[in-house]
Steps between C-alpha positions, in 0.01 A plus 500: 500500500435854463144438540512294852774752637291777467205345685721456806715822528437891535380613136835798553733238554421293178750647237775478760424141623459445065872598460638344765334138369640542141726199496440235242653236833279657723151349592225626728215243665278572718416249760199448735608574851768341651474506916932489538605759212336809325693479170826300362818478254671216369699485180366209352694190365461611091651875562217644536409680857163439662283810760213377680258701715205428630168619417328611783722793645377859459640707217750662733662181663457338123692756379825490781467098470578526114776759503667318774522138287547733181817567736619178556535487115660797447704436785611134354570627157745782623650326819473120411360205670732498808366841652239480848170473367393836718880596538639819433493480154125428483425763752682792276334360191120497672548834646613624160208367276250589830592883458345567202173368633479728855296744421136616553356431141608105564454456938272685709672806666432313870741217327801695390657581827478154655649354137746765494676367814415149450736530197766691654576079581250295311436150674443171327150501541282784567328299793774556764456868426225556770440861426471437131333156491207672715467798320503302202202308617240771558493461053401107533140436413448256795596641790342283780817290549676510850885472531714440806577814623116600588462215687534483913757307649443120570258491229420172318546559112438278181774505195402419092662182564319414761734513780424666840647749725487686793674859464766602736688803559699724235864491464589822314329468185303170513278292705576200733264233446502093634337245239298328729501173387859463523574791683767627291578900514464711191561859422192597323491826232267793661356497169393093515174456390314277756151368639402555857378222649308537839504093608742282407525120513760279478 
């Protein structure tokens, strides 16, 4: 494992990261990318306690995507089963094994500020963080995607699945937007990842 991890993560944040995966009931896979999720935790049927994450973040979103599952374990064994997944108890325990990690031999310095406050009151996913989840994305290595937010309104926009929209106004933090084929409403994620589409045809 030590081998794989190191390929994904900032090379100062290995020996941490090592430590904090040295539980014989602990595994680490990581997974091609997933559209829904960046990373998950599930204790697994024989004991043992299973972290996925996928493969193609950046180093930088890989890292915050492990510590956060590596939270949901730590979080389980002290608190039990019956605690919020991203409740308070997860949130303390996150923010505690995130600390360590803020600093500018591990994040670039333009990163620190905007993690600093986003863990003030970490969210379940780093997505509805718009601040953080854009700044994070200046490290991807493709960066010719288009997401809600920079589109006009009314556009006519394309989803993974297939599904098609046309993008509305913004409530306070996310995006109005009609399916068209069965004109249902949806509250759409600035941060969506979406393709413009200039005709569309039923």
């Amino acid at each position: 494992m030590q081998t794989q991890i190191q390929d994904y993560i900032p090379q100062a944040a290995l020996t941490k990261v090592l430590k904090l995966l040295e539980h014989d009931n602990l595994v680490v896979k990581i997974k091609k990318e997933r559209k829904t999720r960046h990373g998950d935790y599930r204790p697994l049927p024989n004991g043992k306690h299973q972290i996925t994450v996928n493969s193609n973040l950046n180093e930088y979103r890989f890292l915050i995507t492990l510590i956060h599952e590596i939270a949901h374990f730590e979080a389980y064994k002290t608190f039990g089963r019956f605690i919020k997944p991203h409740g308070i108890e997860w949130k303390r325990t996150f923010q505690h094994l995130m600390l360590p990690f803020l600093n500018p031999e591990v994040f670039p310095s333009n990163l620190l500020p905007i993690l600093a406050t986003h863990f003030k009151n970490p969210k379940a996913s780093s997505d509805t963080d718009t601040s953080l989840a854009y700044a994070l994305r200046q490290f991807d290595e493709h960066n010719d995607k288009t997401y809600v937010f920079q589109l006009p309104l009314n556009s006519v926009f394309k989803l993974y699945n297939g599904k098609v929209f046309k993008k509305g106004k913004k409530r306070t933090k996310r995006f109005e937007c009609v399916e068209l084929k069965t004109g249902k409403l949806y509250l759409f994620n600035p941060n969506a990842e979406v393709e413009p589409l200039k005709e569309y045809h039923e």
